[in-house]
N, C-alpha and C positions, 0 to 999 in steps of 0.2 A: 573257234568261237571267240579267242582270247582278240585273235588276231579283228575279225570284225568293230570289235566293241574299241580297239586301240586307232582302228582306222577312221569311227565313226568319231572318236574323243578329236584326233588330228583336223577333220574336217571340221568339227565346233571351233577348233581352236584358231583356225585359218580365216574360218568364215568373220568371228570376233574380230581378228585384226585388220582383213580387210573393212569390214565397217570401220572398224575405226579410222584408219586411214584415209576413205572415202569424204566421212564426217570432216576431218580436219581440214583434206584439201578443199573441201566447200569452204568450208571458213575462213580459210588462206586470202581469199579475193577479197573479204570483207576488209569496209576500214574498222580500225578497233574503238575510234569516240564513238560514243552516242551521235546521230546527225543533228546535224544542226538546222533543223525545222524549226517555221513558226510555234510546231507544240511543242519544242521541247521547253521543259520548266526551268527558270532562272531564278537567284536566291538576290531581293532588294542587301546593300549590305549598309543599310542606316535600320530599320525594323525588321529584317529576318524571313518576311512572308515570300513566297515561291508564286512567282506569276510566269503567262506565258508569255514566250518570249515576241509574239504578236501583238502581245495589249502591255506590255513594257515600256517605261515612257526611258528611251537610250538617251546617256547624256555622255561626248566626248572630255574625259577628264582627263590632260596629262598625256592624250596619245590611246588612253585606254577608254574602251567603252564600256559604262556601266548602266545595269540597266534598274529601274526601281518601279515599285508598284504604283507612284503616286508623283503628283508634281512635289509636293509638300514632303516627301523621301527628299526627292533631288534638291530640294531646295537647303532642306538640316545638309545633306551631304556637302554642297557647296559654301556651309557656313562651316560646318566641321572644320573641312580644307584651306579657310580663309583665318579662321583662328587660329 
């Protein structure tokens, strides 16, 4: 009987690890950013507000693209820059 309940414990314990195993190498293939979709959310960095990165108005600053909720963001941004 002992022996049953010890084999039946081994096979829970196997079965656990191969899922687990299974689960990770699925996730192996993933990239690990978030993608970078029209939805993903972007943070204006003159006001703070989170827009999609679809309706973002991107302005090239420096090499770097920044993106802002509004014309009138990019505009404080580009005065910030210039003071």
């Amino acid at each position: 009987m002992y022996r049953l309940f010890l084999i039946l414990g081994l096979l829970i314990v196997l079965f656990v690890l191969l899922k687990s195993v299974y689960r990770n190498s699925k996730l192996a293939g993933r990239p690990s950013g978030p993608p970078l979709d029209g939805d993903q959310m972007v943070q204006d960095p003159v006001c703070g507000v989170f827009v999609p990165r679809k309706t973002a108005i991107v302005q090239q600053v420096g090499g770097i693209s920044n993106c802002f909720c509004s014309q009138e963001c990019a505009e404080k941004f580009q005065e910030q820059r210039t003071s």
